[in-house]
C-alpha positions in Angstrom: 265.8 -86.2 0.4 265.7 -89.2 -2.3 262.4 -88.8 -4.4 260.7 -92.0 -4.2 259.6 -93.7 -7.4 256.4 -95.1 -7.8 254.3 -97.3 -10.4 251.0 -95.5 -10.3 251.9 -91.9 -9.3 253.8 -89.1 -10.6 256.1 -86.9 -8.1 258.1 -83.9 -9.4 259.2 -81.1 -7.3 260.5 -77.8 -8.4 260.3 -73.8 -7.3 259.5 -75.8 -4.0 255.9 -76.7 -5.5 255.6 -80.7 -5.2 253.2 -82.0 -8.3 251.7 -85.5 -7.4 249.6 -86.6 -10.1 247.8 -90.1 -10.2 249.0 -92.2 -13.1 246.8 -94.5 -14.6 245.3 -93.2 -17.5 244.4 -96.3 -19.0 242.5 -97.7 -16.1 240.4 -94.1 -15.6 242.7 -93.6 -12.2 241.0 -95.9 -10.8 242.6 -96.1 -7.8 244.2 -100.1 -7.0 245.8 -101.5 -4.3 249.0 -100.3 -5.2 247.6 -96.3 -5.8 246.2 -96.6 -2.2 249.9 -96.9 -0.5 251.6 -94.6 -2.8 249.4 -91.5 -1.9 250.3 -92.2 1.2 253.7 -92.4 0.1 254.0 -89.9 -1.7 252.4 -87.3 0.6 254.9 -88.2 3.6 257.1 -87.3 1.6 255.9 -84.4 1.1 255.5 -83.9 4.5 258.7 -85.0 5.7 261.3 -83.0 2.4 262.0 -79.4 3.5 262.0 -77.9 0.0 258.4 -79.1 -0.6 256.9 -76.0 0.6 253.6 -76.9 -0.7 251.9 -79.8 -3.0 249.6 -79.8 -6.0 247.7 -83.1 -6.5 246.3 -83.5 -10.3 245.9 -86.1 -12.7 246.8 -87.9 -16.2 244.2 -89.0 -19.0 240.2 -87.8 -19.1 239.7 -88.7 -15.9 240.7 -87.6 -12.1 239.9 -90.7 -11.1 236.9 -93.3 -11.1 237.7 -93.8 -8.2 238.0 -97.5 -6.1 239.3 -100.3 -8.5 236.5 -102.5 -9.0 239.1 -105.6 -9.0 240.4 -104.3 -6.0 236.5 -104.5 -4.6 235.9 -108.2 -6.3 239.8 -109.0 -4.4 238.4 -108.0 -1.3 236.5 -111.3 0.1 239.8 -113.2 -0.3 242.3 -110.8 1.2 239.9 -110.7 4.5 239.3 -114.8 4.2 239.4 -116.3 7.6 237.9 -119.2 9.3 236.5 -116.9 12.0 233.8 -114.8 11.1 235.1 -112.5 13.9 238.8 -112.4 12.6 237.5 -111.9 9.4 235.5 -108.7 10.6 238.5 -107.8 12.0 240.4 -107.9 8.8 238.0 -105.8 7.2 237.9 -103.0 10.1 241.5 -102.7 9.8 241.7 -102.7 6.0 239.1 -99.6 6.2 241.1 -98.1 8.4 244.4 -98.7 6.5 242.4 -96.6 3.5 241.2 -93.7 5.9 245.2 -93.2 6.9 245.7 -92.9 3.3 243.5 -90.1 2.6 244.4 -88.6 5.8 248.0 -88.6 4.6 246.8 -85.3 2.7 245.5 -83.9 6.0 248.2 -84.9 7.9 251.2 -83.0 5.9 252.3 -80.3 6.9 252.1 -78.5 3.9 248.9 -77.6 1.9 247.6 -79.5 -1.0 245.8 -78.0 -3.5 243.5 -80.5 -5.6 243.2 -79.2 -9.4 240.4 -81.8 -10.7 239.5 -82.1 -14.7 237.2 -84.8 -15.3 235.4 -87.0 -13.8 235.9 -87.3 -9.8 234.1 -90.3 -9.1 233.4 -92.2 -5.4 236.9 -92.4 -3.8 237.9 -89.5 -5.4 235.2 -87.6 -3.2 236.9 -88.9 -0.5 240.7 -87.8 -1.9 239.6 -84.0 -2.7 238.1 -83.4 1.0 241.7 -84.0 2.4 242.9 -81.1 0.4 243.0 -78.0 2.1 241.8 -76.5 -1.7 240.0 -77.4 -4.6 239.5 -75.8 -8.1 238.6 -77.2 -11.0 238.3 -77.1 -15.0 235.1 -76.8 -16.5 234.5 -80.1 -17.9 234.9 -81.8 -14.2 232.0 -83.8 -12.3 231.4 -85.0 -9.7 229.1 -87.8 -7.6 229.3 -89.4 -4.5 228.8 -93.2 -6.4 228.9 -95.5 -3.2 225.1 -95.5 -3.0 224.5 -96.7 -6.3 226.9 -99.9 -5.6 225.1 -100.6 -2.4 227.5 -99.8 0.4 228.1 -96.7 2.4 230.9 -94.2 1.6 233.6 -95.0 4.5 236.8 -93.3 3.9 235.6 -89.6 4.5 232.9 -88.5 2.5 230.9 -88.4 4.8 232.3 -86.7 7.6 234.7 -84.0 5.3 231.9 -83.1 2.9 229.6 -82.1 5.5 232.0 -79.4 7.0 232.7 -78.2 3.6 229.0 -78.2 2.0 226.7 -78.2 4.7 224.8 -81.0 6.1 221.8 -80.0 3.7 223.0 -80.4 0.3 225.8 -83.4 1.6 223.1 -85.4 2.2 221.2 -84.9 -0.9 224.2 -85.9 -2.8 225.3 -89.1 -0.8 221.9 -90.4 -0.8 220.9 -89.8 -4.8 224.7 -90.5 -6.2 223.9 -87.6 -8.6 226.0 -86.0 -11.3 227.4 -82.7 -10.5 229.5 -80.5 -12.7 231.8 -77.8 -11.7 229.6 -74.9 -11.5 227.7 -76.0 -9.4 230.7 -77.1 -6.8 231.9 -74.0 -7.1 228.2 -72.6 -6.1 228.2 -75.0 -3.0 231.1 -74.8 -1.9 233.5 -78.1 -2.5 235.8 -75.9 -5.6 237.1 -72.6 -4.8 237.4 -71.6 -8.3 236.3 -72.8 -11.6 238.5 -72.3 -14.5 237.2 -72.7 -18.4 240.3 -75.0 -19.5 242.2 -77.8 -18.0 245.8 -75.8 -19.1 244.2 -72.6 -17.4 243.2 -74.8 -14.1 247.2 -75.8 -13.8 248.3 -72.6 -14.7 246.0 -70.8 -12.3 246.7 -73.7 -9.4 250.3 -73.2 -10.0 250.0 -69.7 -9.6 248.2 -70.2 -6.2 250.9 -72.3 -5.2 254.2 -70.1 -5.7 252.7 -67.4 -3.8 251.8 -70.0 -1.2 255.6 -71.3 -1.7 256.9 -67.6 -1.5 255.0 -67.3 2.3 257.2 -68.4 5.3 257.2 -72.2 5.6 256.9 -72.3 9.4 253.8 -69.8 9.5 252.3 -71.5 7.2 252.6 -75.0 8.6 251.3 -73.3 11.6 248.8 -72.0 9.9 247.4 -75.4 8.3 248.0 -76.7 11.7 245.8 -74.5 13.4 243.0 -74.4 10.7 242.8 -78.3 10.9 242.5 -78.3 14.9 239.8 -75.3 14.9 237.5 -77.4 12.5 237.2 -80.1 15.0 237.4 -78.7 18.2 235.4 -75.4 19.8 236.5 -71.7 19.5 238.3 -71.7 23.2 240.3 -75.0 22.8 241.3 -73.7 19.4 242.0 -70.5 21.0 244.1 -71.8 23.7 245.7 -73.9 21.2 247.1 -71.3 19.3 248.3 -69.0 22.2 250.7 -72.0 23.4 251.9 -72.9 19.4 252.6 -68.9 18.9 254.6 -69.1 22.4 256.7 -71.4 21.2 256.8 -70.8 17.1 256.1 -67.0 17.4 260.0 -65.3 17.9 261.5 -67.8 14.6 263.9 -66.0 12.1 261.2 -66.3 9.8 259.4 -63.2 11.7 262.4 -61.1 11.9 262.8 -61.8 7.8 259.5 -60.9 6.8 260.0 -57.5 9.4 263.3 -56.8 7.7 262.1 -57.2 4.3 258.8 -55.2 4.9 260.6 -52.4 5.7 263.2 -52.6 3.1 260.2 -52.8 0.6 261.8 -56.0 -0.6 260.3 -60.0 -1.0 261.2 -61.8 2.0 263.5 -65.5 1.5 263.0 -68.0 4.1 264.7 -71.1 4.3 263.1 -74.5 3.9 
């Protein structure tokens, strides 16, 4: 498939690791307009190329990202302008909603993305991280949840991804204070998995993490994402009875009798893409 080009992201793929990293160093990532629809973009692709086994999402410059572009906030009254107060609710909703697909672009590929975050993650870029299915980080990143300090309410995930991956306790305390937190304490809580002391060692350790998620067979481990996702929002049984019907339909793939045939050759399995 034909990588796409983009003007505020950058997309490489090689050893079937997919790199996306936001690209405006200049502007702090903040993330525009344009950065909204290319992470989208950019992550069906992901979804939808074979040899994109798995995806790393990082960033250029000092920052991850400071998250929403305020110009694209002051821009907002006149792209929702209507006559109709009601329309122009309307507008809004769906322009909301239009950002939540975004960030659910990361959720909904197939393959997992692993966030490695330097810098500041500011706001929005709360909201990017929680559709990772991992996060590490370097030892210079922070973090806050800065919505509350600009007077609105956090409403492209936050608030309903944080929760599940912090605990209800300490997401609250940092949605309703908007407070600084570095990457030790992340790590301590929960949001990072891993903290490393450099921002080369964070890419080389994330890249690590990826290859040997690359090397794993592709189908098991869109499976696996798959069922991870579903068991999160839904009870033990349905997730239960989810997986017996995708494993009697996935389960008897080539990639089971490769990984069977190379286990007991004492050799690294290959799958295809």
């Amino acid at each position: 498939m034909t990588m796409p080009t983009f003007e505020t992201l950058s997309v490489t793929l090689q050893d079937h690791i997919a790199t996306v990293r936001l690209n405006r160093p200049d502007k702090a990532n903040a993330m525009n307009a344009a950065m909204w629809q290319e992470i989208r973009r950019a992550f069906d692709w992901v979804d939808a190329t074979p040899e994109a086994r798995v995806a790393v999402l990082q960033a250029e410059g000092r920052y991850f990202t400071a998250g929403i572009d305020l110009q694209m906030m002051m821009d907002l009254p006149a792209h929702v302008a209507d006559d109709c107060a009601g329309r122009q609710r309307e507008k809004l909703r769906r322009l909301i909603l239009d950002l939540q697909d975004t960030l659910t672009s990361l959720e909904r590929c197939r393959k997992p993305v692993l966030a490695a975050i330097h810098g500041g993650c500011i706001g929005g870029g709360i909201d990017l991280i929680t559709c990772a299915d991992m996060r590490y980080a370097s030892s210079d990143a922070s973090f806050t949840i800065k919505e509350i300090d600009i007077g609105m309410v956090a409403d492209v995930g936050t608030l309903q991804r944080l929760p599940k991956l912090v605990g209800s306790g300490m997401a609250r305390e940092l949605a309703y204070t908007g407070r600084v937190f570095g990457a030790e304490e992340a790590q301590q809580i929960g949001l990072v998995n891993r903290v490393f002391p450099t921002r080369e060692a964070l890419y080389e350790g994330v890249q690590q993490i990826a290859a040997s998620i690359a090397a794993k067979s592709p189908l098991s481990i869109r499976g696996t994402k798959e069922m991870l996702n579903y068991a999160r929002d839904h009870s033990v049984a349905d997730s239960l009875n989810y997986i017996a019907t995708w494993n009697a339909a996935m389960l008897q793939s080539e990639d089971l009798k490769a990984a069977m045939q190379a286990g007991m050759a004492k050799q690294a399995p290959q799958f295809r893409d």
